[in-house]
C-alpha positions as semicolon CSV with decimal commas, in nm:
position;residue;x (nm);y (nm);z (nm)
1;X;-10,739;1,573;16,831
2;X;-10,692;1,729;16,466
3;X;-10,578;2,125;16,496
4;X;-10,792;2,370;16,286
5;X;-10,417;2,379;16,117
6;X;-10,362;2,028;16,060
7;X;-10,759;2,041;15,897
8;X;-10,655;2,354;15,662
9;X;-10,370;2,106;15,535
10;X;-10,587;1,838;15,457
11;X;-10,844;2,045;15,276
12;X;-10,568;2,193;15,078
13;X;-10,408;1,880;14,981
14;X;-10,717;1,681;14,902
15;X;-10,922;2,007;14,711
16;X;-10,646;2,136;14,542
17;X;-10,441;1,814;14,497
18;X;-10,120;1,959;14,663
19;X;-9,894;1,676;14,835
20;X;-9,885;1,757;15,176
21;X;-9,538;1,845;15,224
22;X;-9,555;2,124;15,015
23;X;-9,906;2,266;15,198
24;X;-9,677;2,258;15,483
25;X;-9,354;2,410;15,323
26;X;-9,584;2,686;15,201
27;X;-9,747;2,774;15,558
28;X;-9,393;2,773;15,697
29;X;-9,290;3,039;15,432
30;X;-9,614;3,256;15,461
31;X;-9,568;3,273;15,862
32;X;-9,192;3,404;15,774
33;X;-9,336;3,657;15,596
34;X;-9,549;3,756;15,852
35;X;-9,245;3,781;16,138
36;X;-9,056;3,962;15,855
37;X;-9,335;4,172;15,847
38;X;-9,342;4,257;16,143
39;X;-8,990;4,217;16,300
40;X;-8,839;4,358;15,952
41;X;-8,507;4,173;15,772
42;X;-8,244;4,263;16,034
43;X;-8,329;3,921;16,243
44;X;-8,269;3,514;16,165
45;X;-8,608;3,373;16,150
46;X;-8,726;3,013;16,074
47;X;-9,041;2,879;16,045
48;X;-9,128;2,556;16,133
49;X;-9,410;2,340;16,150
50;X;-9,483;2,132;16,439
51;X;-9,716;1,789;16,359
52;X;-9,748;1,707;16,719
53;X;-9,917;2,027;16,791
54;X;-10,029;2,058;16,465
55;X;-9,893;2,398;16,437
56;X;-9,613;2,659;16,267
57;X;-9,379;2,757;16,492
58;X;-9,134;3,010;16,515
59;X;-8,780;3,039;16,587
60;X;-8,519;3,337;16,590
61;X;-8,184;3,209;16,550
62;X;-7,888;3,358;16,720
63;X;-7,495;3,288;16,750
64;X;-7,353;3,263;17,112
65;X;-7,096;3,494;17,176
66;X;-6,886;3,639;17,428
67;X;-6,973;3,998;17,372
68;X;-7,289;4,106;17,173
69;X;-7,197;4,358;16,836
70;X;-7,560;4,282;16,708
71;X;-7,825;4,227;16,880
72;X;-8,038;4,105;16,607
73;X;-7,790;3,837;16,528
74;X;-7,647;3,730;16,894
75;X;-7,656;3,660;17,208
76;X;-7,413;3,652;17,489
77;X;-7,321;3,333;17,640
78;X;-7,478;3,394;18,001
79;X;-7,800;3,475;17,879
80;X;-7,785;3,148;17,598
81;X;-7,701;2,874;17,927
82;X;-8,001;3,034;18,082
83;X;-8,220;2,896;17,727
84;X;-8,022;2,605;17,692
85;X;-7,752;2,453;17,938
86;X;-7,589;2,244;17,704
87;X;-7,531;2,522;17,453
88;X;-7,178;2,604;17,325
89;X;-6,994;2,921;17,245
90;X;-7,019;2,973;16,859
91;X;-7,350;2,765;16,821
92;X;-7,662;2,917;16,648
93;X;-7,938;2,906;16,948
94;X;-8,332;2,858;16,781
95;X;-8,501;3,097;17,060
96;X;-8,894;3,034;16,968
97;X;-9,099;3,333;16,921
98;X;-9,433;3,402;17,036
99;X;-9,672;3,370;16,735
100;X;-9,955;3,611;16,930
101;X;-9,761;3,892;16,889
102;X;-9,742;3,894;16,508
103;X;-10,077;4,101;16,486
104;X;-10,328;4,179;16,262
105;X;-10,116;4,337;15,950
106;X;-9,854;4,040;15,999
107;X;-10,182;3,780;16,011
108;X;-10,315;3,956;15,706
109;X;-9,936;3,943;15,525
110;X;-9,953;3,525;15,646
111;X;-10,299;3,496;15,455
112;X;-10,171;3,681;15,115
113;X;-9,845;3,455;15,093
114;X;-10,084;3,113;15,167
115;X;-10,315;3,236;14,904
116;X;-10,062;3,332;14,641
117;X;-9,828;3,038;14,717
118;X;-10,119;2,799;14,692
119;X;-10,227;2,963;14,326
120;X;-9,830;2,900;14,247
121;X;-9,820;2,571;14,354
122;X;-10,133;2,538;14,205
123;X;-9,979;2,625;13,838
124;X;-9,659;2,437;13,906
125;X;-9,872;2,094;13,919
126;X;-10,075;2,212;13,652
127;X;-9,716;2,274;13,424
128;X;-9,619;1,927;13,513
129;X;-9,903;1,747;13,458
130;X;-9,978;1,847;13,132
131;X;-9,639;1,975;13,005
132;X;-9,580;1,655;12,790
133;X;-9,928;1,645;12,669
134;X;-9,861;1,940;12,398
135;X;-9,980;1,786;12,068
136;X;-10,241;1,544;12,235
137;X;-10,619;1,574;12,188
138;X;-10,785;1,626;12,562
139;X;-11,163;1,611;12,633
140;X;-11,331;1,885;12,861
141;X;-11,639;2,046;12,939
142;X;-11,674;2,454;12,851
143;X;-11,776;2,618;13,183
144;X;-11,773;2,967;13,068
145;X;-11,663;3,280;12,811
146;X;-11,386;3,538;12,870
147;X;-11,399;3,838;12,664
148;X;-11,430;3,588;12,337
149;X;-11,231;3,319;12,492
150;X;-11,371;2,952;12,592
151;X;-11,245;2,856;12,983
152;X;-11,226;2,479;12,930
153;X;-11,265;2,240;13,291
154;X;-11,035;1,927;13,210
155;X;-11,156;1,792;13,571
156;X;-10,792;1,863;13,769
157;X;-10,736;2,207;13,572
158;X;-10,890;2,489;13,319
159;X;-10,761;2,518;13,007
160;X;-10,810;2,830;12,711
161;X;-10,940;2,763;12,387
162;X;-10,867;3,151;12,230
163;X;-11,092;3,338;12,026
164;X;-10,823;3,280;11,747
165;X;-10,834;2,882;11,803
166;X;-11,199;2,843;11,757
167;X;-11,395;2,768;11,470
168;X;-11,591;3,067;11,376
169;X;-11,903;2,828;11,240
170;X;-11,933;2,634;11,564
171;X;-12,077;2,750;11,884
172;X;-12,113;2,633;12,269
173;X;-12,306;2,663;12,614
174;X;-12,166;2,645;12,915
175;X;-12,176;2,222;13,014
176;X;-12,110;2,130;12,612
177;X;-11,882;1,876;12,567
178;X;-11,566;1,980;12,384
179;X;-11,235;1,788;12,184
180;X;-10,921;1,991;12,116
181;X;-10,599;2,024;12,062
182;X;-10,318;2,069;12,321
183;X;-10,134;2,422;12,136
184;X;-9,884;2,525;12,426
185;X;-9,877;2,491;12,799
186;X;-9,755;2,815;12,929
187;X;-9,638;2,938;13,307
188;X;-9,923;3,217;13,275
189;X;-9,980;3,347;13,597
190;X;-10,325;3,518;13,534
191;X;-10,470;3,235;13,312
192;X;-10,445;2,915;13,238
193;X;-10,191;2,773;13,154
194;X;-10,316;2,482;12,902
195;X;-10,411;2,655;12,540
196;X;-10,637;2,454;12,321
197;X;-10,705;2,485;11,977
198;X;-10,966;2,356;11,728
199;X;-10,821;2,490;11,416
200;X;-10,464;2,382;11,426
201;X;-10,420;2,104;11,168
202;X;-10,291;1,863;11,446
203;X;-10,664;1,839;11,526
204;X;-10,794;1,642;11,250
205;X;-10,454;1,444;11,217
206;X;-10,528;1,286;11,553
207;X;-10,862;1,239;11,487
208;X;-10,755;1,034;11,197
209;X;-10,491;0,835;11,413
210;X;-10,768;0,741;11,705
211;X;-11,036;0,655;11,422
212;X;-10,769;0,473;11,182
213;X;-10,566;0,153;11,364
214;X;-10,324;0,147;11,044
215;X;-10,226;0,542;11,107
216;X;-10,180;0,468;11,462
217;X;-9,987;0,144;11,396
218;X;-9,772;0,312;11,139
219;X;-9,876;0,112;10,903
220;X;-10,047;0,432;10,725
221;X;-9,909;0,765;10,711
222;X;-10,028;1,149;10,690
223;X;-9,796;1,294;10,515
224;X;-9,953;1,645;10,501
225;X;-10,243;1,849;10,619
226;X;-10,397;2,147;10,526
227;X;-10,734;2,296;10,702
228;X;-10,983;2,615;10,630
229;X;-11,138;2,522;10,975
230;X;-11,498;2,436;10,969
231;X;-11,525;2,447;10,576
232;X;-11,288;2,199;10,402
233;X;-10,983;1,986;10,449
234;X;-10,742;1,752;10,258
235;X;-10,520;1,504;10,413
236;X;-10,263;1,318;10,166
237;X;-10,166;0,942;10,292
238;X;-9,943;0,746;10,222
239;X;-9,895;0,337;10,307
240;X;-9,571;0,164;10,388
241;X;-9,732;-0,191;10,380
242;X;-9,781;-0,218;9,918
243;X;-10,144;-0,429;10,017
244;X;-10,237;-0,124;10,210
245;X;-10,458;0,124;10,060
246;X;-10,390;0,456;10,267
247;X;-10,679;0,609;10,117
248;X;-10,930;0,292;10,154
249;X;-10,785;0,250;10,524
250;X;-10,890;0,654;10,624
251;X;-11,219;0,640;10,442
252;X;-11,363;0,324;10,632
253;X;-11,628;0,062;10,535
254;X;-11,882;0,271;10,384
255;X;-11,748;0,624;10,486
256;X;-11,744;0,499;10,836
257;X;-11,402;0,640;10,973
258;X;-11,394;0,999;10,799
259;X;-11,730;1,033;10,901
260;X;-11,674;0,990;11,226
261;X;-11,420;1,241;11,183
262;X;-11,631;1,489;10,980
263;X;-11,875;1,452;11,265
264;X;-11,641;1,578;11,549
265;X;-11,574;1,879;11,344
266;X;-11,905;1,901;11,320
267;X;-11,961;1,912;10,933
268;X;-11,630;2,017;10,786
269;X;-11,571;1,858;10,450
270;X;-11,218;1,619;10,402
271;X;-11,077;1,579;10,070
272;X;-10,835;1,242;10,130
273;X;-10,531;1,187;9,855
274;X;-10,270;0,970;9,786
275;X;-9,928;1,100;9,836
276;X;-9,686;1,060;9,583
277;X;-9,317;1,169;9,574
278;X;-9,359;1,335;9,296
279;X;-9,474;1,701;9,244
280;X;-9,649;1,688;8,927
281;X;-9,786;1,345;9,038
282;X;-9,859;1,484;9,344
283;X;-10,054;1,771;9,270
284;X;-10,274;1,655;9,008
285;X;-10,427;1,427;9,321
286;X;-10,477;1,760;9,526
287;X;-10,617;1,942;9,345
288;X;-10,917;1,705;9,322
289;X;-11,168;1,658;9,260
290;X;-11,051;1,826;8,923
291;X;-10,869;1,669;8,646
292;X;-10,512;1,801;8,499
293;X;-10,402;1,815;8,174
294;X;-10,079;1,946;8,199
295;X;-9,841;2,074;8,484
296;X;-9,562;2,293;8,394
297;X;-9,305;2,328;8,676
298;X;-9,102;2,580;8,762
299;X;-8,821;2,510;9,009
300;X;-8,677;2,800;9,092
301;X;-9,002;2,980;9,195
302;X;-9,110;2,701;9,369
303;X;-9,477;2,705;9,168
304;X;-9,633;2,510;8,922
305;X;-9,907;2,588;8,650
306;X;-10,182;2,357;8,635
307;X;-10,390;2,332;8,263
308;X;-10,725;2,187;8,291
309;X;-10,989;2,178;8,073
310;X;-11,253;2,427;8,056
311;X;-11,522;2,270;8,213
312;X;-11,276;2,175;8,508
313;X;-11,155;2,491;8,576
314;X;-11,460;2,615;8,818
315;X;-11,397;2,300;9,058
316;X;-11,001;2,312;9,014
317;X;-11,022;2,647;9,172
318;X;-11,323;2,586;9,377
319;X;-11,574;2,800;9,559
320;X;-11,370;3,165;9,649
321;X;-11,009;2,949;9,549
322;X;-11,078;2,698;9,843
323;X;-10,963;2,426;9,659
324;X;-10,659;2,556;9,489
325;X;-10,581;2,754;9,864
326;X;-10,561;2,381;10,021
327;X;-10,361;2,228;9,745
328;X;-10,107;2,465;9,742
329;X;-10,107;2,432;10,163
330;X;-10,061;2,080;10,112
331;X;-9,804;2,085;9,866
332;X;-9,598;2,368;9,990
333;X;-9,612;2,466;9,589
334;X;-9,763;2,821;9,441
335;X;-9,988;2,700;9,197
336;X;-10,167;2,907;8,903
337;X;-10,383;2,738;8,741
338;X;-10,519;2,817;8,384
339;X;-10,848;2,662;8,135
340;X;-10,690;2,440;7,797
341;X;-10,868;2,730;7,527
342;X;-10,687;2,995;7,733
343;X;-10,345;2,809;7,730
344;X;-10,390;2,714;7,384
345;X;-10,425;3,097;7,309
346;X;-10,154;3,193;7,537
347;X;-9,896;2,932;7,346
348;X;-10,033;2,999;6,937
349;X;-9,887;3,399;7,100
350;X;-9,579;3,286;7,237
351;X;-9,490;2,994;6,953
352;X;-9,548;3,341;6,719
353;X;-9,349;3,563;6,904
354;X;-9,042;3,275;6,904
355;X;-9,131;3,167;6,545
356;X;-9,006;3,552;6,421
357;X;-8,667;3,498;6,572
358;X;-8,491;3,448;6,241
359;X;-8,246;3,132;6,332
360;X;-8,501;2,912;6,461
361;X;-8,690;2,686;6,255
362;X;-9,058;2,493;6,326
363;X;-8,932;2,197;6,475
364;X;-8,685;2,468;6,763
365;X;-8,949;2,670;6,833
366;X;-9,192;2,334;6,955
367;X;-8,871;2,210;7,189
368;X;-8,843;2,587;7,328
369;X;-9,177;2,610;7,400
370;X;-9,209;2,282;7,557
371;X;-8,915;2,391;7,721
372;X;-9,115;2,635;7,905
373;X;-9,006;2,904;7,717
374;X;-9,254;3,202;7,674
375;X;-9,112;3,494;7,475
376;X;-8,885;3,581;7,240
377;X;-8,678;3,793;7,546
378;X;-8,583;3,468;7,759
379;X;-8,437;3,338;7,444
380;X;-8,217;3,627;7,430
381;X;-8,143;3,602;7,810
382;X;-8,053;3,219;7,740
383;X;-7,692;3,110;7,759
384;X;-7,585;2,949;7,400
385;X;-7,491;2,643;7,604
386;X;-7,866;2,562;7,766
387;X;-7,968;2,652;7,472
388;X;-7,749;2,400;7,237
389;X;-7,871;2,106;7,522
390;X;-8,216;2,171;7,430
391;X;-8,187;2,145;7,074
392;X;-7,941;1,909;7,020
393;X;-7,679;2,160;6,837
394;X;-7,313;2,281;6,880
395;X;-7,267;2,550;7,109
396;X;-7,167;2,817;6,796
397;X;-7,494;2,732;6,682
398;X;-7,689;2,830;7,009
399;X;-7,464;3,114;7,025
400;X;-7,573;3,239;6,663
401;X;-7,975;3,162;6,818
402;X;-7,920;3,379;7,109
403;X;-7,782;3,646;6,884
404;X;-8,072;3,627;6,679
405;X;-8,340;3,661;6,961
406;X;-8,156;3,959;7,099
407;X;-8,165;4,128;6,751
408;X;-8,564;4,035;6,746
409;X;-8,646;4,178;7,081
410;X;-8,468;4,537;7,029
411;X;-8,699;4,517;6,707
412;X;-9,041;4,459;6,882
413;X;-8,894;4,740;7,110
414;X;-8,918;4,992;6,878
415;X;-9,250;4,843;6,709
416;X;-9,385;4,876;7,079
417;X;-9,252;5,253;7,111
418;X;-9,365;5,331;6,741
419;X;-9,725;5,228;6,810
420;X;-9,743;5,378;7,120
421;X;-9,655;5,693;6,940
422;X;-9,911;5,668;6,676
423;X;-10,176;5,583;6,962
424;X;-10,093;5,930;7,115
425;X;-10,077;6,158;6,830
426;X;-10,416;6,185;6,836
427;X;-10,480;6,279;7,147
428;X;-10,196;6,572;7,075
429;X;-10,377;6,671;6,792
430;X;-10,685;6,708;6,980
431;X;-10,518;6,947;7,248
C-alpha cells in the first residue's frame, strides 16, 4: 500500500515535473534540517529515504572507539556490539533516530526546506529548459499584470514580458494569446526567470525567417534591422542566390508574407530595402521612400549628408524624423539631410568665400568644393600635399595655395571684428 510519503512524491514529480530522484534527494535534505534543528551541528546525521516503507529515515553516525572523547561523534565499542555484532573498531556505526521526536518547530523547519527546495528545483528545470532558447520566438498565453509587467504562462513555466519590452500601442487581457521574443533567461529567484520582449528587433527578424522559406534556408539574408516598435520598421535584405530577389522573396505574392508579419505586430508599418555594400548606395535605398540627389560622405565622422529635392525633403525626414531615425539605425551612419535650393545656397556662399582666396582660380575652387571643402579656413588647415593631389599641381604650388587661404582668413577676421564693432557703437552711443 502507497505511504502518504510515497503519494507527496508522486504529486510532486508529476505537478511540478521534478524527476523523482530529486523529490526524494530534496525530502532527505529538508528532514536533515529538521534533526539539525533540533539536535544542533555538533552530531553526524544522514537522511535517508526508505522505498520499502515509503519513508525518510534517519541515521546518526558514529565511529567505534575504545574510549569515548566525544560523545556526539562516538561510541565505545561495548555499547556498538550491542547495535551491531559484526561491527569493527574504527567503523562509522548508522544508529537510526527516532523521527517522533523531531517536534513541531523541527516539522515546521522540514516543511520550509521542502517548499523552498521544490521552488529551487523548480527554477533549475526552468534554467535548463529554456536556457538555449534565448533568441527564439515562444508562444504563451498572458495570465496576469505585475506592477506594469505582463506574467506570461508558456504551459511548463511563466515568463516576464517588462513594462520596458512592450509595445506601448498594444494592449492585453488576461487569456490573450501572445508571440515574443526570448531577451535573457535569468536565475531570478523572486520572478521568472524567462524575459520576453516585443520590441527587440530580433522580433520581427524571426518573424520574417518563419514567414520567408528563402531567409530560413539562407538563401535570403537580413542584413540589418531597425524598429520604433509599433510605428515603423525597415529591414534591408540581401540574396546570395543572383535569380533571387531578397526584396520580392520578403514581400510575398501580393503583400502576402509582410503582411502576415505586419499583422502579428499588429499594424506596425515595414519599410523592406535592398542592401548594398556600399554606403552611398546603401543609404539612398533607406531612406525611402525619398529620392537622393546627392550624398556627401564624410569618413572620419562617420555621417553622411543627404541632398534631396525640395519636394522630397518632408518624406526623407518623415513624420517627427521617423524616417531619417530608422535609416541612420540601419546604417549605423549619422545622417543630415538638407533640400537642393538650400544646398545650392549653402555652396554659391562657400564657392564665394573660396573664390576670394587669391591663388585659386574658377576651375580650383569647383574641385575644392566638390572636394567637400566648405570654407576658406579648411583650405588654410589643408596640408600643401592633399592639396596638390586634388588639383593636379606640384607640391610648391599647393604650398603657395595654403599660404594664400591663411592670409584670406586672418582678413575676414578682422572684417568680422570690424563689423561687429560698428554694430555696437550704436548701442554705446545710446548709453
Amino acid at each position: 500500500m502507497m505511504s502518504d510519503l510515497d503519494k507527496l512524491v508522486e504529486t510532486v514529480q508529476r505537478e511540478k515535473n521534478i524527476p523523482r530522484d530529486v523529490v526524494i534527494e530534496i525530502l532527505e535534505s529538508a528532514m536533515e534540517a529538521a534533526a539539525r534543528k533540533r539536535y544542533g551541528m555538533l552530531k553526524d546525521i544522514e537522511a535517508q529515504y526508505n522505498e520499502d516503507l515509503g519513508e525518510v529515515e534517519l541515521f546518526e553516525f558514529r565511529t567505534i572507539v575504545t574510549e569515548v572523547e566525544d560523545e556526539h561523534l562516538e561510541i565505545i565499542e561495548e555499547e556498538a556490539r550491542s547495535l551491531d555484532p559484526d561491527c569493527e573498531l574504527g567503523d562509522s556505526l548508522g544508529i537510526k533516530m527516532n523521527v517522533e521526536e523531531l517536534g513541531r518547530i523541527a516539522a515546521q523547519t522540514a516543511k520550509q526546506v521542502i517548499i523552498q527546495k521544490i521552488r529551487d528545483a523548480e527554477r533549475e528545470l526552468t534554467f535548463n529548459e529554456f536556457k538555449d532558447r534565448k533568441g527564439e520566438l515562444i508562444p504563451g498565453i498572458v495570465r496576469r499584470f505585475e506592477k506594469g509587467n505582463i506574467i506570461v504562462d508558456l504551459n511548463r513555466a511563466e515568463a516576464i514580458l517588462p513594462r520596458r519590452e512592450q509595445v506601448q500601442t498594444e494592449t492585453y487581457r488576461p487569456g490573450d494569446r501572445i508571440l515574443a521574443y526570448v531577451l535573457d533567461i535569468t536565475r531570478a529567484t523572486r520572478q521568472p526567470q524567462v524575459v520576453l520582449s516585443r520590441t527587440h528587433p530580433g522580433l520581427l527578424m524571426k518573424l520574417f525567417e518563419m514567414e520567408v522559406p528563402e531567409i530560413y534556408e539562407g538563401i535570403v539574408r537580413i542584413e540589418a534591422c531597425a524598429r520604433e516598435p509599433g510605428h515603423r520598421a525597415k529591414i534591408a535584405v540581401s540574396s546570395t542566390d543572383g535569380d533571387v530577389d531578397p526584396v520580392g522573396a520578403c514581400v510575398g505574392l501580393k503583400g502576402s508574407r509582410v503582411q502576415a508579419v505586419v499583422a502579428e505586430l499588429r499594424g506596425e508599418a515595414i519599410d523592406i530595402i535592398p542592401w548594398h555594400p556600399e554606403p552611398a548606395r546603401f543609404i539612398a535605398y533607406a531612406i525611402a521612400p525619398a529620392q537622393v540627389a546627392k550624398v556627401y560622405i564624410d569618413e572620419s565622422a562617420h555621417g553622411m549628408e543627404l541632398v534631396v529635392p525640395d519636394d522630397q525633403l518632408a518624406k526623407a525626414i518623415g513624420r517627427r524624423g521617423q524616417n531619417v531615425r530608422l535609416a541612420s539605425q540601419l546604417s549605423g551612419w549619422r545622417i543630415d539631410i538638407e533640400s537642393e535650393s538650400k544646398h545650392n545656397a549653402k555652396l554659391a556662399t562657400v564657392k564665394a568665400e573660396i573664390a576670394r582666396v587669391p591663388a585659386l582660380d574658377d576651375e580650383q575652387v569647383l574641385l575644392l568644393v566638390r572636394a567637400g571643402f566648405r570654407s576658406a579656413q579648411e583650405v588654410a588647415d589643408t596640408d600643401a600635399s592633399e592639396l596638390s593631389g586634388i588639383l593636379g599641381i606640384s607640391l610648391d604650388a599647393g604650398q603657395v595655395i595654403v599660404d594664400s587661404a591663411d592670409e584670406l582668413v586672418g582678413k575676414l577676421i578682422m572684417e568680422e571684428a570690424n563689423r561687429r564693432s560698428s554694430d555696437d557703437e550704436p548701442a554705446e552711443e545710446a548709453n
